[in-house]
Structures are given as C-alpha cells and as structure tokens.
C-alpha positions in Angstrom: 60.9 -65.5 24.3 63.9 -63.1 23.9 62.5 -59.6 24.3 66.0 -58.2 25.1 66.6 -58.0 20.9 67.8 -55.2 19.2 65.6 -54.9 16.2 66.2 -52.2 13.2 63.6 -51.1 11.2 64.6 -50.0 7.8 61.8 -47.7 6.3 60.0 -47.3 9.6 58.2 -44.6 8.8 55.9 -46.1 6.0 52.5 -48.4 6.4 54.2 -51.4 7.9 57.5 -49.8 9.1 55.7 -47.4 11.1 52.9 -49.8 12.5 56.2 -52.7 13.3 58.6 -49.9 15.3 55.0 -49.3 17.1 54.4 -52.6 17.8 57.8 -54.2 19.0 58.3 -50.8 20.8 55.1 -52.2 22.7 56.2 -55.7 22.9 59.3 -54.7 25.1 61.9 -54.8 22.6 64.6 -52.4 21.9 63.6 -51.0 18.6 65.5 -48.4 16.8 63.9 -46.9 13.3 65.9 -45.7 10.3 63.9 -44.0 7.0 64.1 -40.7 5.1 62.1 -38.6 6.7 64.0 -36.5 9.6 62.5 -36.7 12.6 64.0 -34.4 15.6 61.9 -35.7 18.4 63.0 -39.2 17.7 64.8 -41.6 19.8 67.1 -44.6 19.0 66.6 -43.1 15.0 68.3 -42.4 12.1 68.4 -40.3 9.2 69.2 -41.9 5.9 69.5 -39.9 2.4 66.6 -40.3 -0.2 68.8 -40.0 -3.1 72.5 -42.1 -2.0 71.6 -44.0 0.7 74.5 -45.7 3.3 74.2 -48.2 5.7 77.9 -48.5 6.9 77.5 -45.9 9.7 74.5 -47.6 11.3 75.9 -50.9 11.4 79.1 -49.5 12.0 78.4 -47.6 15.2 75.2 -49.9 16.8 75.2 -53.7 17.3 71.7 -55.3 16.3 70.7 -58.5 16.3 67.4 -58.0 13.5 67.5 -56.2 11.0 63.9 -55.7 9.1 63.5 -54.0 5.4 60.1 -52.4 5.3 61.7 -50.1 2.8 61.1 -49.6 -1.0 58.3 -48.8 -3.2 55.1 -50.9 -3.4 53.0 -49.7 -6.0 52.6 -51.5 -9.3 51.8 -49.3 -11.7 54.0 -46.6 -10.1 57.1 -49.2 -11.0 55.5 -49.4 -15.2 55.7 -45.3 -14.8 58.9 -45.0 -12.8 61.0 -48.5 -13.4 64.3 -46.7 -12.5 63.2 -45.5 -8.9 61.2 -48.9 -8.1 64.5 -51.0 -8.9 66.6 -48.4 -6.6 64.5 -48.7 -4.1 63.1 -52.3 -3.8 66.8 -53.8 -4.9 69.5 -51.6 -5.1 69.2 -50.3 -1.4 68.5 -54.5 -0.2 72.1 -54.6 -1.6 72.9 -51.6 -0.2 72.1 -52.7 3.1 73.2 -56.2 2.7 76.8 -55.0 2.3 76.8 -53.3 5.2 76.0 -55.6 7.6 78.1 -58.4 5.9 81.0 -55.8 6.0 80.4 -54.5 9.8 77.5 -57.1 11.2 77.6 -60.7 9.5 75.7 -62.1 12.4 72.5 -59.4 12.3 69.6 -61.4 10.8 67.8 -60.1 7.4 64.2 -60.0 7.1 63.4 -58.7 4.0 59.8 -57.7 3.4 59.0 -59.1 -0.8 55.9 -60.1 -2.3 53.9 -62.2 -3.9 54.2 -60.6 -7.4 57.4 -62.7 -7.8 55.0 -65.1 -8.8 53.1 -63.0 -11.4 50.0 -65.6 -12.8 50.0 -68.3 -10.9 50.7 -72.0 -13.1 48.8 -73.4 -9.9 46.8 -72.8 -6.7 47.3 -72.5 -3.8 50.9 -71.0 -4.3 53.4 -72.9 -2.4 57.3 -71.3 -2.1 58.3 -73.5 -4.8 56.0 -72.4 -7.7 57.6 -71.0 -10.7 58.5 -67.4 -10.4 57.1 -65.2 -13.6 56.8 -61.8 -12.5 54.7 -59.3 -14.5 55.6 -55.8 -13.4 58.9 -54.1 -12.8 57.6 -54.5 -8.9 57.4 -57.6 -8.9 60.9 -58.2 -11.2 62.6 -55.7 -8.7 61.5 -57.8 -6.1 62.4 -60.7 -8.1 66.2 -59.3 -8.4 66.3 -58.3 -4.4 65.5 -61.6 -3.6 68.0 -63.0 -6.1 70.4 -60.4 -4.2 69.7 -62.4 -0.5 70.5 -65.6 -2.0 74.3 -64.2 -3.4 74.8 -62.8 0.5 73.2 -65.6 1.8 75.2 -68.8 -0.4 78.7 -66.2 -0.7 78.8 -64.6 2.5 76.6 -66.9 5.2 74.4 -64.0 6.1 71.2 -65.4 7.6 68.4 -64.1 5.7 64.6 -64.5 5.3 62.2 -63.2 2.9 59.2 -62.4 3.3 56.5 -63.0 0.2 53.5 -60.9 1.4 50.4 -61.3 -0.5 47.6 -58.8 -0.3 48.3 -56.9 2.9 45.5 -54.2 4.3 44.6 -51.7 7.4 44.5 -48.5 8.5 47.2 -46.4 7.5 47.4 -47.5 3.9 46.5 -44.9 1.4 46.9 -46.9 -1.6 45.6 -50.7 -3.4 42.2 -51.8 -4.1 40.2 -50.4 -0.6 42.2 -46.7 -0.7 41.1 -46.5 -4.8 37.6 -47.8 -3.3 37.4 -45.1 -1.4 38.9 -42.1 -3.2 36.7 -42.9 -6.2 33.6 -42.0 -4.0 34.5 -39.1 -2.6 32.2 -37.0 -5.0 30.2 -39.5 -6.7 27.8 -42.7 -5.9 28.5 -44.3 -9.5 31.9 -45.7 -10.4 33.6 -47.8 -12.8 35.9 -50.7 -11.8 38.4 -52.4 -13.5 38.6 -55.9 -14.1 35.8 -58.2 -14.2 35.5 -59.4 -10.2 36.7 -62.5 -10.7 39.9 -61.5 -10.0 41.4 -63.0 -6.3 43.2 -62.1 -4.0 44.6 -63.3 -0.4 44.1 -60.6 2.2 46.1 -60.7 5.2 45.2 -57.7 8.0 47.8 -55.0 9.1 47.7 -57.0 12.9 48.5 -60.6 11.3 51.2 -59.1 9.8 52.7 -58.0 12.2 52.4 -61.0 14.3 54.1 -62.9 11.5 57.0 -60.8 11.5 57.3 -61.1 15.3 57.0 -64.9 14.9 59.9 -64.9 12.3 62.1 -62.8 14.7 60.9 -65.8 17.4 61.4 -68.7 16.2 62.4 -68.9 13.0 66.0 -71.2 11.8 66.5 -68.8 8.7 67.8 -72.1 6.9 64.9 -71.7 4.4 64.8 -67.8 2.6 61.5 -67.7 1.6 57.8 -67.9 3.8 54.6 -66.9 2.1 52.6 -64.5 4.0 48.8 -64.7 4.0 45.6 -66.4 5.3 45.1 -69.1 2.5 42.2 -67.6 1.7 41.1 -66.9 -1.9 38.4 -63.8 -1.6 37.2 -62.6 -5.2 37.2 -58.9 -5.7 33.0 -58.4 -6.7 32.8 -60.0 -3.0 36.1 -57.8 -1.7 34.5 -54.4 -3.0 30.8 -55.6 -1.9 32.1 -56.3 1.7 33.8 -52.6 1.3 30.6 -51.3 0.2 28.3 -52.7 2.7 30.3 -50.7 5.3 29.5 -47.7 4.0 26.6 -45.3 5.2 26.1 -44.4 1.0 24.6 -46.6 -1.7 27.1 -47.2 -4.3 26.2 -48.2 -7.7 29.4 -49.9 -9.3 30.7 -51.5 -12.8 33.5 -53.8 -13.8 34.4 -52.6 -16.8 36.4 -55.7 -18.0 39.5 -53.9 -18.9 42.4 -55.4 -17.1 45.2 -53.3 -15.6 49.0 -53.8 -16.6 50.9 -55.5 -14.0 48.5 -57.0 -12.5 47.7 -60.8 -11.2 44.5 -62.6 -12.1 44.2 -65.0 -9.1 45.9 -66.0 -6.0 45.9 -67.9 -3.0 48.8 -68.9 -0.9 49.6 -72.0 0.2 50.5 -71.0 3.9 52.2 -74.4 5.4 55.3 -72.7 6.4 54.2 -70.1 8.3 51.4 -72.5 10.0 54.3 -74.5 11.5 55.4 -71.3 13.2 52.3 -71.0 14.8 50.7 -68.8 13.0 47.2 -68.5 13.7 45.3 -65.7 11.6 43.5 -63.6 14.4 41.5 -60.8 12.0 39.0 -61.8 9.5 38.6 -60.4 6.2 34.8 -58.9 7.3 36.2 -57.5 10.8 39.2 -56.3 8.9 36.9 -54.5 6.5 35.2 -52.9 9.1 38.6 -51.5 11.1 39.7 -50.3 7.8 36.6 -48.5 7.2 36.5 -47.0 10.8 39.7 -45.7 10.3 38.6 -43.7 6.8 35.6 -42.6 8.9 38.2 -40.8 11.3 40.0 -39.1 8.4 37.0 -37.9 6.9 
C-alpha cells in the first residue's frame, strides 16, 4: 500500500471531513485539509471563502495525488427550505473544484462524496448502481446534477473520478438525521411523536466503515467505473432503528408514529453492495455496537 499519497480533503472540517483528515493523518499519509472555517493553529490547511469559493490556488501552488469532496450541504429538508444554497454547495462548488484541477492537476483523482437519494423511491431492492435515478428532494437532484458534472469532466476532459453513493451514514459527531432528532426530542420530555409509520428502511453504515471505504477507494480502486454504493446491505426498519436507540437509554421513552410522511423523504432502501465487496470491504461495526458508540458519545455531551 502507498502511504506516501498526498490526499486533500475538501470540507474537512465537517462530520466525515473532520473524522477522514483524522484518520489518514493516523494512517501515515500526508493529508492537507481545506474548508471554511479559519483555523490558525492548522498545518498543511487552507482557507476557502464561504460565499465565492476558488480552487485554482490550491491546485495551483501544491501537487496532490487525491483529492476527496466531503463538502456541501446534507440535510434534506434544509435543501426544500434553502434550494439555492444546497445546489451551490453540493454542485456548483464539485464544478468549481473540478475546473481547477482539470486546469492545474488533470492527474489528481476525484472522490466525490454523493448519496443515495439520487435514487429517490427505489423501483427495486436491493439497489444496485444501475437502478433508475428519480430523486425526490433538491438534495438528492443537486447531487443528481454534481454527479452529472463528474461524468462531463470525466468523458470531456479524462479526469479520473469516483463517486461515492452513501446511504444512511451514522456516529459520533453527527448532530443531525434520525438518531440526533432521536435525541433532541427527549431532552425535556419522555413522550414523543414520530414521523412516518416505522416501516420505513433504511441501510446504516457506521462513521468507522466509512471511512475504511474511502481508504479502500484511494487503495485500490481503477476509477474506470464512477459510481460505488456505500453501505452494509442491510435493510433495518426504523420502529426497530429508534427501539435499538431507545434501549440504550437510561430513561423510558414512550413513542408514536404518527403516519405523516416527511417531504423529501425515501420509503425503503437497501443497497446492493457487490462493488465495494470486491474491494474488500468487510463491514467491521454492527448496527447494535454502532448504536451503543453513538449513544456513548451523546452521554459525553450531556
């Protein structure tokens, strides 16, 4: 394995940006972190503007041989409430970026960190990469378009580029989705209503697979394909999701579904995981010991 890399993370100081500089920093390779938020103390970083974001200095001034986008927005209904600032961020600035490096580094590698709400309501399960894309949320359009932007740079300009489609990804540090709401909502009350009905699905994958994953892609992976699905394969339905989440806590919580389905949001998934499996991945964190880290962690805040 070739530890010597120079690896950029773009948005490294969010959930998995943060976690990923942390982690290839530990895994010997020579990580540098770009985001928005200035950091004085920081080595081998840089700054980048909020509002007009450019990429040409970077890649104009530092040779890498990785480049990984853990920028952009990831909320769904933050992108029905603010669709202008969700497509700047999750497709604009991948353009943004992408024209940098095909102006100043055509041989840096793209991983682009999208998501599985390109594929909105599934036709079929388990999702494979080549199910029909029917997004449902400017998220998951805007992630839509940004792959749709990799495939111009990739087929115009020969940039080699992989992105990845991350289902339901979870662990300590992320204050938002299903276990963060879970949590909020019982700060000051032991009765709560929920939306949906449970039978709702989703495919978990833990902050420490994750990661893994994206070190495998940087490993060993051709880039002649652009798109891996990222997840365990595992469908988990959300009244046994939030009963798990429950069962961790030291409180008894009395909970509803109350039927009513959110805008933007999927009914079922589960990933079809073949790809990445012939990388080697191996899932290493359960959903039940994942439950129980995350919990642990908000048990530290608190």
């Amino acid at each position: 394995m070739n530890k010597s890399m120079k690896i950029l993370i773009i948005g490294s100081k969010g959930f998995i940006g943060q976690h990923l500089f942390d982690y290839l920093l530990k895994m010997k390779y020579d990580v540098f972190g770009c985001d928005v938020v200035t950091d004085y103390g920081a080595d081998n970083y840089f700054l980048i503007d909020a509002v007009n974001s450019d990429y040409n200095e970077i890649f104009s001034s530092e040779f890498f041989d990785i480049c990984v986008n853990c920028s952009g927005a990831a909320e769904v209904f933050a992108s029905i409430k603010h669709p202008l600032r969700d497509f700047t961020l999750n497709t604009m600035n991948v353009f943004k970026l992408l024209d940098a490096i095909r102006m100043h580094q055509p041989q840096c590698k793209f991983i682009n960190l999208s998501s599985a709400a390109v594929y909105g309501n599934p036709q079929y399960l388990p999702i494979d990469e080549k199910h029909p894309l029917n997004p449902i949320s400017p998220y998951g359009f805007h992630k839509l378009a940004a792959e749709n932007v990799c495939k111009e740079f990739i087929e115009l300009f020969g940039l080699k580029i992989c992105s990845l489609r991350i289902f339901s990804a979870y662990g300590p540090g992320l204050k938002k989705q299903l276990f963060w709401d879970l949590h909020t909502k019982t700060k000051n009350t032991n009765q709560i209503e929920l939306f949906g009905t449970g039978e709702e699905s989703r495919d978990f994958i833990y902050l420490d697979d994750l990661l893994h994953v994206i070190e495998l892609v940087i490993q060993k992976y051709d880039f002649k394909e652009p798109i891996i699905n990222v997840a365990n394969g595992e469908e988990i339905y959300i009244k046994d999701a939030v009963k798990q989440f429950y069962d961790n806590q030291s409180t008894n919580i009395n909970y509803r579904f109350s039927g009513n389905t959110k805008q933007g949001d999927p009914v079922n998934w589960k990933a079809d995981i073949s790809k990445l499996k012939s990388l080697g991945y191996i899932q290493s964190v359960d959903f039940n010991f994942g439950i129980k880290k995350y919990n642990q962690w908000l048990k530290e805040l608190s």
